[in-house]
N, C-alpha and C positions, 0 to 999 in steps of 0.2 A: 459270694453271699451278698444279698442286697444290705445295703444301709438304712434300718427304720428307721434312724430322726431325719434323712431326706424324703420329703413327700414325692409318692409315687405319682407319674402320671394318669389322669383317668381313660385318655385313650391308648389305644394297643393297635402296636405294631402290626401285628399276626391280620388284624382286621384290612383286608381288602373292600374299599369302600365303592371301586370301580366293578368286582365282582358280577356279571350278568346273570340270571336266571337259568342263561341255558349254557353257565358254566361248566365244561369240560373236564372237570375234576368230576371224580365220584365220591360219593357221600362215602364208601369203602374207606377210600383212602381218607378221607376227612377225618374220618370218627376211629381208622385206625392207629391215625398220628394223634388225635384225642387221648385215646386210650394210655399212649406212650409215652404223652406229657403227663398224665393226670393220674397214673399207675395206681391198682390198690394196694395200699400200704399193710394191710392187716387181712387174716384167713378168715372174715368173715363177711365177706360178701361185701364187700368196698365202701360200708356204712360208716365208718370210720378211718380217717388219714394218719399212719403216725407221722408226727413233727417233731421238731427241735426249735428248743428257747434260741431267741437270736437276742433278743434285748429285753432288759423291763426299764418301763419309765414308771414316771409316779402315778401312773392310774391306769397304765397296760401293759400286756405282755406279747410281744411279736415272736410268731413259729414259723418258719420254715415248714411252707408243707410242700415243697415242691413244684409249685406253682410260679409265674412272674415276681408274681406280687405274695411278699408275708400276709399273712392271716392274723388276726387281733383280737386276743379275751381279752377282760377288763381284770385287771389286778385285783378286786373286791373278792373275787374268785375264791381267791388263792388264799386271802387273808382271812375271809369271813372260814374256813373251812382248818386253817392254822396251819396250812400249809406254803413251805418254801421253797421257791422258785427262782431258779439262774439260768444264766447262758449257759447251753450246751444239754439242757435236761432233755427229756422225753416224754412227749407227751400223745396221748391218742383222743383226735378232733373227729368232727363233723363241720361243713362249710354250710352257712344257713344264706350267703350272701352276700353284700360288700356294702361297706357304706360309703359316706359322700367323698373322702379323701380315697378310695379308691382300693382298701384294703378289702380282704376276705374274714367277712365278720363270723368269729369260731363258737363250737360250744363244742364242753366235754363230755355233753352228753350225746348218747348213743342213737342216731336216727334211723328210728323202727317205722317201716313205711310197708302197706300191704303190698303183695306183689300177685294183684290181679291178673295174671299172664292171659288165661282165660277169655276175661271181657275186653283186653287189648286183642288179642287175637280178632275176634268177634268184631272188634271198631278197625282193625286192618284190612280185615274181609272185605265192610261192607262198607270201609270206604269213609265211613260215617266220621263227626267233629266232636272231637274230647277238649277237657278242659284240662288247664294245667298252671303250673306257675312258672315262672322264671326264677333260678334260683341264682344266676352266675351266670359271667364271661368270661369265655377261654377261647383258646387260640380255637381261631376258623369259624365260631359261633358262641352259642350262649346252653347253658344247659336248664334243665326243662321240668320239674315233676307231675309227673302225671300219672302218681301211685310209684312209679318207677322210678329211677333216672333216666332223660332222654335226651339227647343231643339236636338241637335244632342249628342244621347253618346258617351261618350269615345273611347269603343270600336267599333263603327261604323265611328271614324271620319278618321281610317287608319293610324294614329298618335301613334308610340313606347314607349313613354314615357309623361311625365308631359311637359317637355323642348319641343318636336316638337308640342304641344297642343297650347303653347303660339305664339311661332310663327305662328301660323292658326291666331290670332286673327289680323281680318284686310285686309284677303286676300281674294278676289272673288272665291268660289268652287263652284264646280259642284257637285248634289247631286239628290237624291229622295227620296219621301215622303213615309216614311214606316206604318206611323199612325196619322188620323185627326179624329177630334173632333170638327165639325164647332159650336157646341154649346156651349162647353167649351172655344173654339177657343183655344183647344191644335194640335198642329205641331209636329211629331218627323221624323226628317230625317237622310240619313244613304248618307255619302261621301265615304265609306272604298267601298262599291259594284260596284260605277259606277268607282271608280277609278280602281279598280280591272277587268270591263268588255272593259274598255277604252284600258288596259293595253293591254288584251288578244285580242283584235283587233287590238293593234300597234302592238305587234307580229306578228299576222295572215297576217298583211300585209307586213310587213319587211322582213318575210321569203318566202313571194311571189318574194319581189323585190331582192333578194340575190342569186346569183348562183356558182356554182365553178370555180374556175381562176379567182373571182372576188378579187380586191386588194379594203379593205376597212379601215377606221380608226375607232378608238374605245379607250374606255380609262378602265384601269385595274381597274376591281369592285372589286377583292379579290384571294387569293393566297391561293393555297394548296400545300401538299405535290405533289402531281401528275401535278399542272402545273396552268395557272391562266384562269379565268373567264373574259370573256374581253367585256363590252359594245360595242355591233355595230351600234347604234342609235334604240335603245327600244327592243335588244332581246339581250343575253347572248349568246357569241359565247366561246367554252374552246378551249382553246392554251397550248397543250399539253407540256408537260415538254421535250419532245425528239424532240419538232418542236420550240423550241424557238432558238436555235443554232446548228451552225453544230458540234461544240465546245461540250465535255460533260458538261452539266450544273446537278451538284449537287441538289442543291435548288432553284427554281423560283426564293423566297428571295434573292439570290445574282445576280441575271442580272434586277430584276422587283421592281416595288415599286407601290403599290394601288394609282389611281390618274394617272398613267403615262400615256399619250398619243403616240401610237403605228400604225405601220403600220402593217397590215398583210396580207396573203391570203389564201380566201377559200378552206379549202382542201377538204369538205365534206359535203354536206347537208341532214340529214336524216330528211322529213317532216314528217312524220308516227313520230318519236319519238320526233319531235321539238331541233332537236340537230346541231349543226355547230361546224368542226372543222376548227380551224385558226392554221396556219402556219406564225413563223417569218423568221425561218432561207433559204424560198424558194422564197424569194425573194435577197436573196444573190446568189453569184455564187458559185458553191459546191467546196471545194478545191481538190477536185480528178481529175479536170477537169487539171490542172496543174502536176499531180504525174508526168503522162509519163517522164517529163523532167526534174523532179528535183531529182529521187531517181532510183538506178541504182542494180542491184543484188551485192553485194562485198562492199559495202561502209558499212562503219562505222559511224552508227548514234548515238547519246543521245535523251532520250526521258524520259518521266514519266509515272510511273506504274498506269493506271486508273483503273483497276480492274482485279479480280485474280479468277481464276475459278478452276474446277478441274481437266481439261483437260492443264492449261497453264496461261500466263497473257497477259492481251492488255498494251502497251503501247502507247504513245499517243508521236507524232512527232513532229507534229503544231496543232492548233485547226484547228478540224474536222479531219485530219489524225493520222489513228492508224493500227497499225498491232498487231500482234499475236506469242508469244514465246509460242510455246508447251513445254510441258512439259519436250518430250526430248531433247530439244534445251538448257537449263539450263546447265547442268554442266557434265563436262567432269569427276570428280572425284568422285561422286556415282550419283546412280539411285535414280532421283527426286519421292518421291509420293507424296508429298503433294506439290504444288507450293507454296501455305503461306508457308510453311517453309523457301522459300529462299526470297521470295519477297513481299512486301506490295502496297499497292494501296498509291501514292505518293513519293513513291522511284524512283528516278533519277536514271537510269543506260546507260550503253554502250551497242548495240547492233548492230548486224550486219544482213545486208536487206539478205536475203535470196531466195528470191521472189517478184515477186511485178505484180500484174494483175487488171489494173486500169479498164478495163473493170467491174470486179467483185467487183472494191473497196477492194481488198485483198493484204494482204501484209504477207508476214512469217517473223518472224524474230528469230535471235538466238541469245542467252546471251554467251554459252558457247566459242562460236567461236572468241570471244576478250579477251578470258581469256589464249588462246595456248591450242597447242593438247600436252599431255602428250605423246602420241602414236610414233608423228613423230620419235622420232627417239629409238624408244622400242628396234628394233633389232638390234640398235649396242652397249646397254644397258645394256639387257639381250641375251647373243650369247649362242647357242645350246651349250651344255656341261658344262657351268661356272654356278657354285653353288649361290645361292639366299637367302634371309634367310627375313620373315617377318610375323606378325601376320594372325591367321587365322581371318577372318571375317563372314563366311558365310557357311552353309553346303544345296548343295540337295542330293539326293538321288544316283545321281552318283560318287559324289566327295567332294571337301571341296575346297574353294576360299581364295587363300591368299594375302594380299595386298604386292604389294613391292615397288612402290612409289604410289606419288599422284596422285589417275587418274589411275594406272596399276595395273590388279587384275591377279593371275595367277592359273589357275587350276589341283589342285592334282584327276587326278582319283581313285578310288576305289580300283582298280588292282593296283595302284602306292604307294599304302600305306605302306604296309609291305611284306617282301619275304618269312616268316615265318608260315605265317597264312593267310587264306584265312576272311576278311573283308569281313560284309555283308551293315554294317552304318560308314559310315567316323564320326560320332558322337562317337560310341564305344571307339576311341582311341584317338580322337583329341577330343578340346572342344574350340571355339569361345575367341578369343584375346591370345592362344596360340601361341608362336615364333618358328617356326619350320624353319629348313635349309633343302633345294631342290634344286636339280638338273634338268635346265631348256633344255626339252624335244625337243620343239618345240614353233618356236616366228611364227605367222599367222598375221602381220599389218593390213594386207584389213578386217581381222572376229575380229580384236582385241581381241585375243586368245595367251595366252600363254599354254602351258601344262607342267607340275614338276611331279616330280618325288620323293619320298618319299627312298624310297627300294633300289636305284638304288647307294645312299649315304653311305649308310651302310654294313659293310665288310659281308663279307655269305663265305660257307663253300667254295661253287665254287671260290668262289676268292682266297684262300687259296692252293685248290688243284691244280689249273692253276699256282700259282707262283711257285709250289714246283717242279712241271713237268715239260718237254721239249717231243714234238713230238721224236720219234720212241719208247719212253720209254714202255716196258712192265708192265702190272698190272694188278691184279684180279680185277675180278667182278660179279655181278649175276646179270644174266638173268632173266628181271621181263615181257618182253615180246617179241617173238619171231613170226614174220610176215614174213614167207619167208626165204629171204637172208639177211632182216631187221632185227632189233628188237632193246628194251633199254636194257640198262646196268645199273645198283646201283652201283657207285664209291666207294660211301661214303656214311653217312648221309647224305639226300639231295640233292647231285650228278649225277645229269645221262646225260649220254652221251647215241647217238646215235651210231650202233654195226653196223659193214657191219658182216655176222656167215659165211662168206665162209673163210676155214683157207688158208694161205698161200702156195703156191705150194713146194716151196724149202724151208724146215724146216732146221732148224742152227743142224748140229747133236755136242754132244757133245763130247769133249773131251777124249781120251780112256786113262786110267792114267792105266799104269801097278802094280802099287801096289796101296794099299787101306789103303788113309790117315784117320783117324778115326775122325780128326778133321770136315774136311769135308763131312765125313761121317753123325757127328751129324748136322752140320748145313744143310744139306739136308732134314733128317728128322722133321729138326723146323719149314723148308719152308714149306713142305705138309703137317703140321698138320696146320699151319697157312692159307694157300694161294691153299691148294685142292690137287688133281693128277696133273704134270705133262699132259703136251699136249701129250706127245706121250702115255702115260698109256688112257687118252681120247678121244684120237680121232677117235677111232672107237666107241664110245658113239652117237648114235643122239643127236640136239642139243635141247633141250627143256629147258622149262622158270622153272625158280627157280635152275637151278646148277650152280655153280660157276666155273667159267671156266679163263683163261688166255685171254688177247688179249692188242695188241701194240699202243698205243697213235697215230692217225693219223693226226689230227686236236686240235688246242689249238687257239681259237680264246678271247682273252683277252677283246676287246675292244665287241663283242654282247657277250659274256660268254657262249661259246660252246664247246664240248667235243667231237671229233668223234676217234671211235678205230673199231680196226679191230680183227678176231677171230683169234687165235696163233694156 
């Protein structure tokens, strides 16, 4: 026997909250083990339970009806009537229901209920929705009057849990009779169906009365990642995550809370798929409608980085206004590829409007342009002729990139390498954060181009030959090609000048010495074993390539390093 001065629990065991609709128990057995817990205790028609006193306190009396849970008169009963009562009496009840602690609230009077069999029949027939009350929980469901007793299961009453069960208890439902037994006078009825065909009718009709531009209210049933579900008086309307504000909203959870009561408008009604979208932020006015006159090409804005793509980042101005830094708008001092590398989504920076086409909702903007051009003033920096000196960074195929300030890269060609040897990979001889010194070729500000010079640094034989020389000077040479009245000459190792082969018309005759100095005599000899014949022993020689022949320095150009001579 239970203990009435420990309070009973309000839920119950017996209640299966996981229970499915298309539970494989039968209502048979349900209402059979019903019957076996909940016995009629008296031969008249199960209107009354006998019990037994289990306790009286100072203002109740707890009976034993057989049930989990005691049943409770009020002691006033007993007294007002001069009647005495103890543990162990007998007593004959009716169960009207249970109150908040969880008991079965009793009377001693006798519950006389029509027993319409007739017009239950009739509403089993034909299928049709009876009303009824909730009288009680008992194991497996709750029981039911609807003229009768009737047993409605658990899983039929549309009820989540043990906790939404009790609350039923007490409340007038609508329901139908899914199983009668007029000679047993068993009843089993189902609430979860007609609540469920009710439901799909208020639907069916709400999205008749609903149309688009319609502004309606509604209160938030639940939140996703993608945006919330919003009651519109009996159908589910979603409010997308990108229609709640013109502002980027992150998370629904930060602008929404379940419960809230909203205004919104219909963006969308799809009746084939039973679907409405709601919109909040169009009932606001859009904030583009204002740009024209607040943001200018040239101004200097701050804003926050809202997201970073692979093309560039949006920044964000004011909510709802955002523009766009491409990629190449980043940095003046190298070539962006990744934009995460420079910028994060929540980063505060400076930029400047670059565009702005409210028509389009577009805006460009650039970061690098509030940082200064390195460029501007490159050419009087770097001026034609004045030597350079800084690491390589970078090779392609025609040349090798080197940096010489922040922001300014200057380019060695391939031919600009070396005077020595002919380069086919600026890789072969340089190598990436090598410090090399060059001589700057050409400064281009508009193509942001500089061109250096490698070769151009370094002493060579011509440079040599030119300082030793002076124009009219005579000197050997061979003929490695002969075009006419054209042709080159070989100075030196490495050496060549361009030949005019026509000889001079008025040749210098020499000196006629009457006696024969032998001194001079030998140094004559040293000259033509060194330096060939003599012009005048050659010049009746045709001129062809490969003899070595005499001819007079014409041209000494120091500053392009050229050599022009003419044939003696």
């Amino acid at each position: 026997m239970s203990n009435p001065s420990a309070k009973e629990p309000t839920s119950f065991e017996s209640f299966e909250s996981t229970e499915s609709p298309e539970s494989t128990e039968s209502f048979d057995a349900i209402l059979s083990q019903y019957e076996k817990t909940h016995s009629r205790r008296s031969g008249d028609g199960g209107k009354q339970i006998a019990g037994t006193v289990v306790a009286v306190s100072a203002d109740s009396v707890f009976v034993d009806i057989g049930y989990k849970t005691e049943g409770v008169l009020p002691l006033a009963l007993f007294q007002s009537a001069g009647e005495t009562v103890e543990p162990g009496g007998k007593l004959l009840v009716s169960v009207k229901g249970r109150n908040e602690e969880g008991y079965y609230e009793l009377s001693r009077m006798r519950v006389e209920q029509p027993k319409d069999w007739s017009a239950l029949e009739q509403a089993f027939a034909d299928k049709s929705v009876i009303v009824g009350t909730v009288t009680g929980v008992v194991k497996g469901g709750l029981t039911v009057d609807v003229g009768v007793r009737a047993f409605m299961p658990g899983s039929r009453s549309g009820a989540r849990d043990a906790a939404e069960m009790e609350k039923l208890v007490g409340q007038e439902i609508r329901c139908r009779i899914i199983k009668l037994d007029v000679a047993e006078e068993d009843l089993v009825v189902d609430r979860r169906a007609v609540a469920e065909e009710e439901d799909r009718s208020t639907k069916e009709r709400r999205f008749g009365e609903i149309s688009e531009g319609d502004v309606v209210s509604g209160t938030v049933r639940s939140l996703t990642d993608y945006g919330a579900f919003v009651d519109i008086g009996g159908v589910d309307g979603l409010l997308h995550i990108s229609d709640i504000a013109w502002a980027r909203v992150e998370k629904p959870a930060d602008v929404l809370t379940v419960g809230q009561q909203i205004e919104a408008k219909v963006l969308k009604v799809e009746a084939a798929g039973k679907r409405i979208s709601l919109g909040m932020k169009q009932l606001l006015a859009h904030p583009w409608d204002a740009v024209a006159g607040k943001y200018a090409a040239g101004e200097r804005v701050r804003g926050a980085v809202t997201r970073v793509t692979d093309f560039g980042a949006f920044v964000e101005l004011e909510p709802g206004i955002e523009g766009m830094v491409h990629v190449s708008e980043m940095s003046w001092v190298k070539k962006v590829r990744k934009p995460a590398d420079l910028v994060k989504p929540g980063d505060v920076v400076e930029v400047m409007i670059l565009g702005v086409s409210a028509a389009e909702r577009r805006m460009s903007l650039g970061l690098k342009q509030t940082l200064g051009d390195p460029w501007v003033d490159a050419a009087e920096k770097f001026t034609v002729g004045s030597q350079v000196e800084g690491p390589v960074t970078s090779f392609t195929k025609f040349g090798a990139f080197v940096q010489l300030t922040e922001g300014v890269e200057g380019m060695i060609h391939v031919s600009e390498i070396s005077a020595e040897k002919r380069i086919e990979r600026p890789q072969d001889v340089l190598r990436v954060g090598q410090v090399v010194k060059a001589k700057v070729l050409d400064v281009d500000k508009e193509k942001r181009q500089i061109k250096l010079s490698l070769k151009q640094l370094v002493p060579t034989g011509l440079d040599e030959y030119i300082a030793e020389h002076n124009e009219g000077d005579v000197v050997t040479g061979r003929l490695i090609e002969v075009s006419g009245e054209q042709g080159t000459v070989e100075l030196g190792e490495g050496i060549r000048a361009r030949a005019r082969l026509v000889a001079e018309t008025a040749a210098k005759e020499e000196t006629k010495s009457a006696g024969v100095d032998l001194s001079s005599f030998s140094s004559m000899l040293a000259a033509r074993w060194k330096n060939g014949p003599s012009a005048a022993e050659t010049k009746a020689e045709p001129v062809r390539a490969g003899q070595i022949r005499s001819f007079r320095i014409t041209l000494l150009d120091r500053e392009a390093k050229k050599v022009g001579v003419q044939l003696v």
